[in-house]
C-alpha positions in Angstrom: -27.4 11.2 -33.2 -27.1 13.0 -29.8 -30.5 11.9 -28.9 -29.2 8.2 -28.9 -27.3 9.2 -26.8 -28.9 10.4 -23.7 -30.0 6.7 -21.8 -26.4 5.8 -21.8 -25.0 9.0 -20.2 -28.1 8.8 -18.0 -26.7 4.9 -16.8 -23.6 6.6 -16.0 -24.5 9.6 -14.5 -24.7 8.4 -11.4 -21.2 7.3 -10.8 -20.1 11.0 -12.4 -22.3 12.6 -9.5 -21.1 11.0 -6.7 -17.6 10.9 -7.3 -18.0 15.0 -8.2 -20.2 15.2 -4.7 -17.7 13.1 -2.7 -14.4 13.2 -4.5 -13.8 16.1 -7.2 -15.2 18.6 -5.1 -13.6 17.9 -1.6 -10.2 17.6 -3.2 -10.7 21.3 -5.1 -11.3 22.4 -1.5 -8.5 21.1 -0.2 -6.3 22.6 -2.8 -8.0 25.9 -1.7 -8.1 25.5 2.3 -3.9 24.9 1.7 -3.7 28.6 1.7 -6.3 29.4 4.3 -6.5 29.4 8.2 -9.5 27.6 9.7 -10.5 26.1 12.7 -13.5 24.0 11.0 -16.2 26.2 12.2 -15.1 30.2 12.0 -14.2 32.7 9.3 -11.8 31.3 6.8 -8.3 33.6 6.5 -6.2 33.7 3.8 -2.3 33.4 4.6 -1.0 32.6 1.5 1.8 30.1 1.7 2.1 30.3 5.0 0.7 26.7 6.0 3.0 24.9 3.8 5.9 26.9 5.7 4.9 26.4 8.9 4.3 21.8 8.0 7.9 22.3 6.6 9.4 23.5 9.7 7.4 20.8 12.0 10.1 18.2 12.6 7.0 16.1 13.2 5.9 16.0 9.6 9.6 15.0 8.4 9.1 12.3 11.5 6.0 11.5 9.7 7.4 11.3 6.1 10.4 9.2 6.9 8.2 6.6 8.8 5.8 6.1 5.7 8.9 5.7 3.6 10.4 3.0 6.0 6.8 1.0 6.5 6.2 1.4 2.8 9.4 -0.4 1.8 9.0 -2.9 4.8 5.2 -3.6 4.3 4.5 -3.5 0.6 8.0 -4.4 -1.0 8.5 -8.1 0.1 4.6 -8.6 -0.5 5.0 -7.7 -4.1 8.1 -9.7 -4.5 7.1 -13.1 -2.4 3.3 -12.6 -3.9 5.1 -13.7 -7.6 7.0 -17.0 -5.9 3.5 -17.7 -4.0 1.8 -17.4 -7.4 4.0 -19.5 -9.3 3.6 -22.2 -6.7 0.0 -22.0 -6.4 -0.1 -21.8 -10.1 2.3 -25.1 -10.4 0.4 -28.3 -11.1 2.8 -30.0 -8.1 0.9 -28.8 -5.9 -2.2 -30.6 -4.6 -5.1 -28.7 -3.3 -4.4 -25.3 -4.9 -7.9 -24.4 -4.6 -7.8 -24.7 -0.7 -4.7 -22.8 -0.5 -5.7 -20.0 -3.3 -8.5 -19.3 -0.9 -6.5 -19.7 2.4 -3.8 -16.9 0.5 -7.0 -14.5 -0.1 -8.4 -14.5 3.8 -6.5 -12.4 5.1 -7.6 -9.8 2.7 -11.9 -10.1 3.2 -10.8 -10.2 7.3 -12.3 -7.0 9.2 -9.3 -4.4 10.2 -10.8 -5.0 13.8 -10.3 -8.7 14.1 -7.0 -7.8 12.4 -6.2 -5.5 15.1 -6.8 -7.6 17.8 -4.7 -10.2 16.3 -1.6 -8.0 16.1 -2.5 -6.1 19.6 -2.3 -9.7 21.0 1.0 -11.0 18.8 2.7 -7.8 19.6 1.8 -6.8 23.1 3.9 -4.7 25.2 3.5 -7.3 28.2 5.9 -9.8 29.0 3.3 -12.5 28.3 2.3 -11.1 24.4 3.2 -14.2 21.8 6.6 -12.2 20.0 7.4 -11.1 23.5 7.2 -14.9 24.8 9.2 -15.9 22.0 11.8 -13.0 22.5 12.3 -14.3 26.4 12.4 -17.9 25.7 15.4 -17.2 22.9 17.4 -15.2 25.8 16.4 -11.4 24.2 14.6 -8.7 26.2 10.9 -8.2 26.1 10.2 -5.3 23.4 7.7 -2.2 23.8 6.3 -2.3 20.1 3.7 0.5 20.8 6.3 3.1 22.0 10.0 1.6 20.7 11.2 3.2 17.1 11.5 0.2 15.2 8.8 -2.4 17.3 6.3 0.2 16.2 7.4 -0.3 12.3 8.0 -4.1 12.6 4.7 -4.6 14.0 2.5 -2.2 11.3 4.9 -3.1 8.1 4.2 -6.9 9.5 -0.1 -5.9 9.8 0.5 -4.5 6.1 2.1 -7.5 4.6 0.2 -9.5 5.8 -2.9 -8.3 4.7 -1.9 -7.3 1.2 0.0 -10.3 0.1 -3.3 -12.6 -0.8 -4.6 -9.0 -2.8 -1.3 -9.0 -5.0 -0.3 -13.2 -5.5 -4.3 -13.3 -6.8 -3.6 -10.4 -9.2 -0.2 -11.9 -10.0 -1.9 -15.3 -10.3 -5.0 -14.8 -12.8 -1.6 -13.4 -14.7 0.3 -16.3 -15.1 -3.0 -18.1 -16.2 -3.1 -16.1 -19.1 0.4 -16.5 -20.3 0.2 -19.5 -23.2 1.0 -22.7 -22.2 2.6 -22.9 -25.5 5.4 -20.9 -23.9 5.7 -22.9 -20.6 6.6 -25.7 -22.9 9.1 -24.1 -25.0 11.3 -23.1 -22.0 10.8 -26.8 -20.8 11.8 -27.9 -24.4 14.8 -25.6 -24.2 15.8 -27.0 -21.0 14.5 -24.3 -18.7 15.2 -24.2 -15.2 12.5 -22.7 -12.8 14.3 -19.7 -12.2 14.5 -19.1 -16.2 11.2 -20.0 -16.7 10.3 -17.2 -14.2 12.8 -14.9 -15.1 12.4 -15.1 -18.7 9.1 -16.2 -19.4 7.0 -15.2 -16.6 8.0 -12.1 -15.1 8.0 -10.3 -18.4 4.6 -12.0 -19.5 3.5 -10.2 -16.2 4.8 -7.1 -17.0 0.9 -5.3 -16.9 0.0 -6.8 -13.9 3.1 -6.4 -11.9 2.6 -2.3 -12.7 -0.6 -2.0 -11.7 0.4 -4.2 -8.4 3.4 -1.2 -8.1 1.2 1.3 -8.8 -2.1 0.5 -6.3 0.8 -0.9 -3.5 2.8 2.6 -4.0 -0.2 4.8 -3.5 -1.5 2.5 -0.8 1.8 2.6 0.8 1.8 6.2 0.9 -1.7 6.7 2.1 -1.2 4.1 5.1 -3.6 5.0 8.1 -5.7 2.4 9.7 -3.2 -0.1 10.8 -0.9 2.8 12.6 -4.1 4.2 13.8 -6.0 0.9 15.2 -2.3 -0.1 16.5 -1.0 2.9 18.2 -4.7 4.4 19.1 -5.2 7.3 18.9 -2.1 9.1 20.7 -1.0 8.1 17.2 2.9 8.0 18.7 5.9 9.5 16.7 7.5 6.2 16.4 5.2 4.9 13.9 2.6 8.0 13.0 2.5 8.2 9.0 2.3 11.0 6.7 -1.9 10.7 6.2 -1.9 10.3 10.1 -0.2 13.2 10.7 -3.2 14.8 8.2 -5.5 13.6 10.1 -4.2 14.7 13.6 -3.9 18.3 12.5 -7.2 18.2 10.9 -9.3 16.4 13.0 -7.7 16.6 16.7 -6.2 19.9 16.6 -8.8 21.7 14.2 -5.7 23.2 12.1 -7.8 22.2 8.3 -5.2 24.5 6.9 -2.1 23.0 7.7 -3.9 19.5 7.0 -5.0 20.6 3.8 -1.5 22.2 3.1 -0.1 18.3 4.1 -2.5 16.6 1.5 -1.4 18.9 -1.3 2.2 18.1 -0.7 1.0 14.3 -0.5 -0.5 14.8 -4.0 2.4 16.0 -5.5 4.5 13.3 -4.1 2.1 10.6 -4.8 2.5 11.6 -8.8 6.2 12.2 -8.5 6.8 9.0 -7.3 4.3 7.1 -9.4 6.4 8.8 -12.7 9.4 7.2 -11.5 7.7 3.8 -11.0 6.5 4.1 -14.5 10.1 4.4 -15.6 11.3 1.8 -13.5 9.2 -0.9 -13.7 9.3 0.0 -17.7 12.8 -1.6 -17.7 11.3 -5.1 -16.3 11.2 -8.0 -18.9 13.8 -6.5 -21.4 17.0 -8.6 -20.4 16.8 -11.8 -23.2 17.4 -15.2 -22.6 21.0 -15.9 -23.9 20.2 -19.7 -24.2 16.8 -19.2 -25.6 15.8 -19.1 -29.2 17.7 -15.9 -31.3 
């Protein structure tokens, strides 16, 4: 029986390896570098629980922390929320062309961070003559500095994040609302329906697997943001919009401290699977209102 076996383990094996090589293994290290000292290339010291003391105490980190928590609501939460309405209406057969805009929706998704980066680098420019800038002036407001103020340096990232996530989720949320029935779309109309009820009481809880895996992926992406505050800011990586993975990644990789870095992941874990339990409990509750004027 075991014999049978053996050439399907051997078709999966490779995916086993490399995720042990390049994913199991450097996240046991981590957890085991959070309690050493090491510079990357000397003698590794063991200082107990010391790292995590000394990231505590950096203001920068809590800096760090708030700013992922304020870019995370700003970026992800209104692409989750407008990526149902966008799906509904690309999914609405009032619309003509749906297939033209389904795929417009999805480019910004498949576009290099680069070309993304430029864009936003030349919509938010710190120079008088930057497009948001030119709008600013022309409305009577003061040119802003989004690379160095506290809340152009969110704007700008949360606005790079939204808007190259919300093609990902309205897709997701999309193939969704093609699965529901039709028989049910035309008992809600039968029932005289409006559009809100029909997404409120039909849709949204028929998408209740797909909206928790969108929660879920935009969460933990929210969470781990790096390349947009990194390809916006450079590499000065400011305070006004450095994130908590940036912050990793300055300790570790600018200022050779892979013990305080490693100490910074840890607490990242934990927080990424505290806050993913309570996203399970909410988004448990979504879909169990009922329709008073629907069928008992």
């Amino acid at each position: 029986m075991y014999k049978d076996k053996w050439p399907g383990l051997l078709f999966i094996s490779p995916f086993f390896l490399l995720f042990a090589v390049f994913g199991l293994i450097p996240m046991l290290f981590s957890f085991y570098l959070a309690f050493f000292s090491w510079n990357g290339l000397g003698p590794m010291t063991f200082t107990g629980i010391e790292n995590f003391r000394l990231v505590l105490e950096d203001a920068l980190f809590w800096k760090s922390l708030s700013n992922t928590f304020i870019i995370g609501v700003m970026g992800t939460l209104p692409q989750l929320i407008i990526g149902i309405f966008l799906a509904y209406a690309l999914n609405s057969t009032l619309i003509r062309f749906r297939n033209v805009f389904r795929v417009a929706v999805f480019i910004p998704y498949v576009t290099s961070i680069v070309a993304v980066a430029v864009i936003f680098g030349v919509l938010f420019s710190n120079q008088t003559h930057g497009l948001v800038n030119s709008i600013l002036i022309g409305l009577g407001y003061d040119a802003v500095s989004f690379t160095t103020s506290e809340w152009g340096a969110k704007i700008a990232i949360s606005l790079m994040i939204f808007w190259r996530w919300i093609g990902y989720n309205t897709l997701i949320y999309l193939a969704g609302m093609q699965s529901i029935p039709k028989e049910l779309y035309e008992a809600a109309k039968m029932d005289g329906a409006s559009i809100w009820s029909e997404l409120r009481y039909v849709v949204i809880p028929m998408l209740k697997p797909f909206i928790i895996f969108t929660v879920f992926t935009a969460t933990i992406g929210a969470l781990q943001v790096f390349t947009e505050p990194l390809v916006f800011l450079g590499r000065s990586l400011r305070e006004e919009g450095i994130t908590i993975v940036a912050y990793l990644y300055r300790d570790a990789f600018m200022n050779n401290f892979f013990g305080t870095a490693s100490a910074t992941a840890v607490m990242l874990f934990i927080l990424i699977m505290v806050i993913t339990c309570v996203n399970l409990l909410l988004t448990n509750q979504i879909g169990r209102s009922k329709w008073k004027g629907g069928p008992k």
